[in-house]
TIZA-98415 format. One record per residue (C-alpha): residue number from 1; residue in one letter; x, y, z. Coordinates in steps of 0.2 Angstrom, whole numbers, always signed. Example, Ala and Ser with C-alpha at 12.3 -4.5 7.8 and 13.67 -1.06 7.14 Angstrom:
<atom><num>1</num><residuo>A</residuo><X>+62</X><Y>-22</Y><Z>+39</Z></atom>
<atom><num>2</num><residuo>S</residuo><X>+68</X><Y>-5</Y><Z>+36</Z></atom>
This chain:
<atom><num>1</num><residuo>X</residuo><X>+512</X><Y>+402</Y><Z>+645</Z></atom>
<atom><num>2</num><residuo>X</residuo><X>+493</X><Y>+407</Y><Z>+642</Z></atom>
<atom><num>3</num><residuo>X</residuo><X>+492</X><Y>+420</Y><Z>+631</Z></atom>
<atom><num>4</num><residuo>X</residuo><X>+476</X><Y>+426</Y><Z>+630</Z></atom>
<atom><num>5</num><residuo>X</residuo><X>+469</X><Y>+438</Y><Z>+614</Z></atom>
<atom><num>6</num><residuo>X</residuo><X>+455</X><Y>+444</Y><Z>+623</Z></atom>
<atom><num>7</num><residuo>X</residuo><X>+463</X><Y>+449</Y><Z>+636</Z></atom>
<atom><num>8</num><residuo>X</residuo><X>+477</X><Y>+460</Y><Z>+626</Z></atom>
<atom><num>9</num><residuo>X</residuo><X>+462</X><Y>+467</Y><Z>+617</Z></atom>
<atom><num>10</num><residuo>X</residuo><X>+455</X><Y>+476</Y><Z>+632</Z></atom>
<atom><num>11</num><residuo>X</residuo><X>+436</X><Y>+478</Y><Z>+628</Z></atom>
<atom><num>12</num><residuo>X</residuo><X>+421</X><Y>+476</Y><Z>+637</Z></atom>
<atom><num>13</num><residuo>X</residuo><X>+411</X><Y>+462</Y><Z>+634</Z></atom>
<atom><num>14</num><residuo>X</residuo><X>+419</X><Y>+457</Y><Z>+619</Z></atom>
<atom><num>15</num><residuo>X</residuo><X>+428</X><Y>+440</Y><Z>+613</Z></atom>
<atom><num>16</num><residuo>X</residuo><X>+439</X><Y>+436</Y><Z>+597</Z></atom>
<atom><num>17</num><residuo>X</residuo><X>+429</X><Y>+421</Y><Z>+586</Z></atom>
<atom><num>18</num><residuo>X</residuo><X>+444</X><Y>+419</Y><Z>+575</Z></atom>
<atom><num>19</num><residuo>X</residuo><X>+460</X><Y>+429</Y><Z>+569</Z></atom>
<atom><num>20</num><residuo>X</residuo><X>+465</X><Y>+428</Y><Z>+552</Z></atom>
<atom><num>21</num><residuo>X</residuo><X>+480</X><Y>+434</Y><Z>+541</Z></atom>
<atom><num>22</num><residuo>X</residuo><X>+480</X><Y>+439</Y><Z>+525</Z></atom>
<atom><num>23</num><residuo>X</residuo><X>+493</X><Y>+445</Y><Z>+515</Z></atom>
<atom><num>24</num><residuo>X</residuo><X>+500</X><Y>+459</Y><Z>+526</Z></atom>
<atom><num>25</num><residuo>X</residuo><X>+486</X><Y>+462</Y><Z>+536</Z></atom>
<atom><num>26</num><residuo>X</residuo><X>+476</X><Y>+454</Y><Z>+551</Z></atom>
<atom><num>27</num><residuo>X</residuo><X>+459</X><Y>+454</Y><Z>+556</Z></atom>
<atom><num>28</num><residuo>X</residuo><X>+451</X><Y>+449</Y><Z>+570</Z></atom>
<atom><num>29</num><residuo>X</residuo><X>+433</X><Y>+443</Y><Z>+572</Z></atom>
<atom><num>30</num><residuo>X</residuo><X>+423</X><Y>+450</Y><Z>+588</Z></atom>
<atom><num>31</num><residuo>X</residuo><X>+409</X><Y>+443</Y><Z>+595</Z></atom>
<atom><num>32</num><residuo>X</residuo><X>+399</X><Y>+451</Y><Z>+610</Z></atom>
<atom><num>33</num><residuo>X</residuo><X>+397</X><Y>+443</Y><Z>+625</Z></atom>
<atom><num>34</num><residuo>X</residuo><X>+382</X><Y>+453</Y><Z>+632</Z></atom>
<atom><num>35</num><residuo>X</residuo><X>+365</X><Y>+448</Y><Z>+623</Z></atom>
<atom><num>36</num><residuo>X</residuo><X>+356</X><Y>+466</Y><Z>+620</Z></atom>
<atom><num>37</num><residuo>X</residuo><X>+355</X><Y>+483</Y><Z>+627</Z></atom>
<atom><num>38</num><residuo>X</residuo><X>+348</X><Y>+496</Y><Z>+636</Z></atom>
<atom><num>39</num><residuo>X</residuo><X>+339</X><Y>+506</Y><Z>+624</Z></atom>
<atom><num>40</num><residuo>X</residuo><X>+348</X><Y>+526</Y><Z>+624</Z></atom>
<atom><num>41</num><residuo>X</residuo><X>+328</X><Y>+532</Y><Z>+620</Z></atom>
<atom><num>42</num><residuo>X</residuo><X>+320</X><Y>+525</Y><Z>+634</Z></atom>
<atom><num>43</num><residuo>X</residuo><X>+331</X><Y>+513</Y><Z>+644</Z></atom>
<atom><num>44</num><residuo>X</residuo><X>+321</X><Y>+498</Y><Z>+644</Z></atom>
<atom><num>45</num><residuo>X</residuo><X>+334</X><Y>+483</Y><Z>+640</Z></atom>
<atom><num>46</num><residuo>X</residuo><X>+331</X><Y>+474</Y><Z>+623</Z></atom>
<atom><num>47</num><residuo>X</residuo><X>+338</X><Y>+459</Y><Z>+615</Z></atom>
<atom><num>48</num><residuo>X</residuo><X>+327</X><Y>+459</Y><Z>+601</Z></atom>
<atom><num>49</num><residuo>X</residuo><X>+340</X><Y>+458</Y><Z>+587</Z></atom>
<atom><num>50</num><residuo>X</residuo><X>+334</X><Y>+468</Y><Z>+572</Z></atom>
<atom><num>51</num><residuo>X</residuo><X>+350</X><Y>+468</Y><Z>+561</Z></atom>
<atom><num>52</num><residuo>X</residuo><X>+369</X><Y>+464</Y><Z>+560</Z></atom>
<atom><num>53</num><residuo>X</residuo><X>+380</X><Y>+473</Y><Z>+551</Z></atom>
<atom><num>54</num><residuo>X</residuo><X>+397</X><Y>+470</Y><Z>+552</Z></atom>
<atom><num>55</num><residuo>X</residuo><X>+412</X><Y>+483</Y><Z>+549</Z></atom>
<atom><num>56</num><residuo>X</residuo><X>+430</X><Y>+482</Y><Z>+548</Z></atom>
<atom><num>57</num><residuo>X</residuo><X>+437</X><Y>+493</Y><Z>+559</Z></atom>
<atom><num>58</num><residuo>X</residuo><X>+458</X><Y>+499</Y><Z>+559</Z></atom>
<atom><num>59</num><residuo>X</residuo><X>+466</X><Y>+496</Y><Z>+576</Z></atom>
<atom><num>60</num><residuo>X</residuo><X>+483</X><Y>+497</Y><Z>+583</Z></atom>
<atom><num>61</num><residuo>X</residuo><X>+496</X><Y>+486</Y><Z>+574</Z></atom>
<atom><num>62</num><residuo>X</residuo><X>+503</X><Y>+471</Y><Z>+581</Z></atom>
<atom><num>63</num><residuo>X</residuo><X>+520</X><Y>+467</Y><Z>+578</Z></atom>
<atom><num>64</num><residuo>X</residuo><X>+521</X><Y>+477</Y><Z>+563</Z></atom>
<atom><num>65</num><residuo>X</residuo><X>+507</X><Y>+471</Y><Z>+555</Z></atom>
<atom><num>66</num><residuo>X</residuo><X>+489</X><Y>+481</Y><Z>+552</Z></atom>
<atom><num>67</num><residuo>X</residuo><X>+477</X><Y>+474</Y><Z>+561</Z></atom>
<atom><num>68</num><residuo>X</residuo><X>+459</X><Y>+477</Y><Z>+557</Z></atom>
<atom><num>69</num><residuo>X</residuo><X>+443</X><Y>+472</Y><Z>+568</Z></atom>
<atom><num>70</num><residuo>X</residuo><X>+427</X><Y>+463</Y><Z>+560</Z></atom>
<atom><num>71</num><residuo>X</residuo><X>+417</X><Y>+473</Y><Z>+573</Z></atom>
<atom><num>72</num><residuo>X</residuo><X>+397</X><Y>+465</Y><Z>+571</Z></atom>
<atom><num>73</num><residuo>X</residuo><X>+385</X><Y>+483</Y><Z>+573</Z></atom>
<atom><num>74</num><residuo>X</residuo><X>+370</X><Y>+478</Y><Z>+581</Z></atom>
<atom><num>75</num><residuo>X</residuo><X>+354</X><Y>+486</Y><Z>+579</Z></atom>
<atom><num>76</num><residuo>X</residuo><X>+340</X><Y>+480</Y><Z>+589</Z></atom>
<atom><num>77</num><residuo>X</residuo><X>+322</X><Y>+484</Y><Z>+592</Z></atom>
<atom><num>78</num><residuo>X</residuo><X>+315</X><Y>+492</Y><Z>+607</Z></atom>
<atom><num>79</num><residuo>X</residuo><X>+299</X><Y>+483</Y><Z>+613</Z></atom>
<atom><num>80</num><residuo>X</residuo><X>+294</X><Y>+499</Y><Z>+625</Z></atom>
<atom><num>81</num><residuo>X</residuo><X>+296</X><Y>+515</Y><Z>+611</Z></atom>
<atom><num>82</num><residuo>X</residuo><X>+295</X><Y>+504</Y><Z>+595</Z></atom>
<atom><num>83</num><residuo>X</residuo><X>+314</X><Y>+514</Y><Z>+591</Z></atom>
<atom><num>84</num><residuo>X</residuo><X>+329</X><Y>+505</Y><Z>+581</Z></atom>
<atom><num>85</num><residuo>X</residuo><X>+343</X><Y>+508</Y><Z>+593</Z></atom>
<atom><num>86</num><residuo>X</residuo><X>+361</X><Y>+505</Y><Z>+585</Z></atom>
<atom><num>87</num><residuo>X</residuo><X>+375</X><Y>+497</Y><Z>+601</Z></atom>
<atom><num>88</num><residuo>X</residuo><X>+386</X><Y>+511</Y><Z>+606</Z></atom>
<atom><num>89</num><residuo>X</residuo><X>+404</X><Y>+504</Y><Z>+607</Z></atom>
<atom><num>90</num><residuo>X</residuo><X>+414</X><Y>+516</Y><Z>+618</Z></atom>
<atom><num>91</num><residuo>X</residuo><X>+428</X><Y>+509</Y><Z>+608</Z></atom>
<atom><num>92</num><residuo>X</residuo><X>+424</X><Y>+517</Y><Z>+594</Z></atom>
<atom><num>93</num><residuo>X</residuo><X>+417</X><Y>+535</Y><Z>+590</Z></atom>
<atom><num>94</num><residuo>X</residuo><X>+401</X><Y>+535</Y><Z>+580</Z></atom>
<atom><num>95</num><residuo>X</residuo><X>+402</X><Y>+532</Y><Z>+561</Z></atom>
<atom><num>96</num><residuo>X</residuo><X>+421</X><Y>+530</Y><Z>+563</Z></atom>
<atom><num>97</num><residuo>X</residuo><X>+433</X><Y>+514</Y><Z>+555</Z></atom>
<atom><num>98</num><residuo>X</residuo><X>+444</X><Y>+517</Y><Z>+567</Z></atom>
<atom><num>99</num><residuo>X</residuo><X>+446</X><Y>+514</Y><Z>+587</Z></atom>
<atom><num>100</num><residuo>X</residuo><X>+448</X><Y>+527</Y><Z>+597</Z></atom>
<atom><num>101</num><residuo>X</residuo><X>+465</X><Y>+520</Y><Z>+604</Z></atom>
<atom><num>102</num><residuo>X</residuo><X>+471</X><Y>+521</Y><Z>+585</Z></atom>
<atom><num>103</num><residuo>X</residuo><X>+464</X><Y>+538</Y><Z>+583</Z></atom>
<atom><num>104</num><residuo>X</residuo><X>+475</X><Y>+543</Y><Z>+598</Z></atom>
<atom><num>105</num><residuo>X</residuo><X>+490</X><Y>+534</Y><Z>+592</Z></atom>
<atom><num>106</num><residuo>X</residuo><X>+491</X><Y>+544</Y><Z>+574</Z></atom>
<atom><num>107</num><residuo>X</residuo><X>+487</X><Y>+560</Y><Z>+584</Z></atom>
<atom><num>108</num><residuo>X</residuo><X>+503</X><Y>+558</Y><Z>+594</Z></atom>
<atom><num>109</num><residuo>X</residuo><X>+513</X><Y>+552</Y><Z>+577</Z></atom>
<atom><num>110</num><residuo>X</residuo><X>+509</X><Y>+567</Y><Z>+570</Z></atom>
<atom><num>111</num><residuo>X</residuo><X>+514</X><Y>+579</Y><Z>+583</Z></atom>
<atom><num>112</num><residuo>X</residuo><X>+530</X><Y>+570</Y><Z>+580</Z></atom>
<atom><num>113</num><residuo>X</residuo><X>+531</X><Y>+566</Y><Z>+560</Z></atom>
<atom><num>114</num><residuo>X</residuo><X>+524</X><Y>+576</Y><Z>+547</Z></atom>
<atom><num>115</num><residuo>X</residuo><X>+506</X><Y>+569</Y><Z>+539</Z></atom>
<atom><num>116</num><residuo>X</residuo><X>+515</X><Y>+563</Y><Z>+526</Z></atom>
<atom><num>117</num><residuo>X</residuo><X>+527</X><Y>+549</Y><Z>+536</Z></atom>
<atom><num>118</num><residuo>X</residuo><X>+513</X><Y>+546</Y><Z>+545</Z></atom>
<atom><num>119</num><residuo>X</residuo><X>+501</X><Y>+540</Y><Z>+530</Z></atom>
<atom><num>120</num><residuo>X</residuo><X>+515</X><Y>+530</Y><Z>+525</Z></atom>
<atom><num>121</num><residuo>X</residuo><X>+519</X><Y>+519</Y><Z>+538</Z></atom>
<atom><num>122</num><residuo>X</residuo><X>+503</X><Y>+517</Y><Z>+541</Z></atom>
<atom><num>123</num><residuo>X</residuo><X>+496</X><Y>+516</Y><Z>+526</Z></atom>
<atom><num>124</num><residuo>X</residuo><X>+483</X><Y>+528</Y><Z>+526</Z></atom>
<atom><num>125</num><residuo>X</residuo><X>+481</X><Y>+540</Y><Z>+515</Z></atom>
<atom><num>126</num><residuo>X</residuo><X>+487</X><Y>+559</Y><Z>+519</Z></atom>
<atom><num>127</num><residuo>X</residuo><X>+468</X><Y>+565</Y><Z>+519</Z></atom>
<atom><num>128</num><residuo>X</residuo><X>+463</X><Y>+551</Y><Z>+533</Z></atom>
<atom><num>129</num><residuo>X</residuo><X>+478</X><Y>+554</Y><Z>+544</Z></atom>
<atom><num>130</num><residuo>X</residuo><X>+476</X><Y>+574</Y><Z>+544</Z></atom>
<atom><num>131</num><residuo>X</residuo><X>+457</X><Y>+570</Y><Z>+546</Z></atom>
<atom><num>132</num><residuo>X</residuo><X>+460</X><Y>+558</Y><Z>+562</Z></atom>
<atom><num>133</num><residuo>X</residuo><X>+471</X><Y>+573</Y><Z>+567</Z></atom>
<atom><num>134</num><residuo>X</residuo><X>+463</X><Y>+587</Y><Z>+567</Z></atom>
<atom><num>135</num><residuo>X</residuo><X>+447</X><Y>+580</Y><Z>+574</Z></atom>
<atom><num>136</num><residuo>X</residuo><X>+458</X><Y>+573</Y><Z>+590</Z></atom>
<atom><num>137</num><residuo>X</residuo><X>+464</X><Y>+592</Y><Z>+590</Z></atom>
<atom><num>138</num><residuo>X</residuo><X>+446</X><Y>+598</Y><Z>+592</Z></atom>
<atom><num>139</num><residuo>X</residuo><X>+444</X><Y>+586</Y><Z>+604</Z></atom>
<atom><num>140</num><residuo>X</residuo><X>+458</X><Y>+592</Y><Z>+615</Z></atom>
<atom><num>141</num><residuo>X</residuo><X>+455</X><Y>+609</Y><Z>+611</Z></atom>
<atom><num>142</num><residuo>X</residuo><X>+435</X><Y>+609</Y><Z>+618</Z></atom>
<atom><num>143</num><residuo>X</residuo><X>+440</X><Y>+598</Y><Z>+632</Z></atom>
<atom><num>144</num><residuo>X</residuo><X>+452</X><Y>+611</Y><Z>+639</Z></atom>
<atom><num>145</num><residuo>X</residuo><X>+441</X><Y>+624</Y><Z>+636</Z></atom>
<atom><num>146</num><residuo>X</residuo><X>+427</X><Y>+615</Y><Z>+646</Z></atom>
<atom><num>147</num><residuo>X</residuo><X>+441</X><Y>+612</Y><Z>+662</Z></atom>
<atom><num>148</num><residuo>X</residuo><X>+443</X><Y>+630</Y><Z>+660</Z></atom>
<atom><num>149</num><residuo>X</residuo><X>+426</X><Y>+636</Y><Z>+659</Z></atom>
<atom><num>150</num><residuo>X</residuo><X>+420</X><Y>+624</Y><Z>+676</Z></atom>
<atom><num>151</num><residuo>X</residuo><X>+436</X><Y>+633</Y><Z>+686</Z></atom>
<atom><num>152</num><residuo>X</residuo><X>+430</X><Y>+650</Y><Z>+684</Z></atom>
């Protein structure tokens, strides 16, 4: 059988480098397969790499065990408006350390649990799960309001 990470993982233009396991955790190291970006300023394509950051990044769990994502954050150089783009994953919302597949997954544990199950088994604390909640909520809630709005 050919059992494929990469595949399970289900993102664009990404591929695991290694997979690692440490104590009770995993982590997997991405690496992208596309070279550069369109630039979100201007949308001239650049490859001109200007730094990488790497960030670990929660996802879902795989057989019981936390996985986490060494995700590498790009920034590059724009050679037509001189800008600093950083690579929008549409995996991940901005400045978050968690995917938004994860994200979705507490929401829906917490409309069945309280916050408090929920931090445990995943182990998070109370403050990042009612966090992750309430922002998915908002989420819902403005994209309801917006389906109404455009029926009117």
């Amino acid at each position: 059988m050919d059992f494929n990470l990469n595949y399970l993982l289900n993102f664009p233009y990404v591929t695991i480098l290694s997979c690692q396991q440490q104590e009770e955790l995993i982590i997997l190291k991405l690496d992208f397969l596309n070279e550069g970006i369109s630039c979100p300023h201007c949308q001239t394509y650049t490859d001109n790499l200007h730094q990488n950051r790497p960030i670990l990044v929660r996802d879902l769990s795989i057989l019981g065990q936390p996985v986490y994502l060494k995700v590498p954050r790009r920034q590059f150089i724009c050679p037509n408006c001189g800008k600093y783009p950083t690579e929008i994953l549409e995996w991940i919302e901005p400045r978050r350390n968690y995917t938004k597949r994860y994200e979705e997954y507490i929401y829906e544990r917490v409309k069945e649990l309280t916050v408090e199950q929920v931090s445990r088994t995943e182990k998070l604390s109370p403050e990042q799960v009612q966090n992750i909640f309430s922002r998915k909520a908002d989420q819902k809630k403005r994209l309801v309001n917006a389906r109404k709005t455009k029926l009117r």
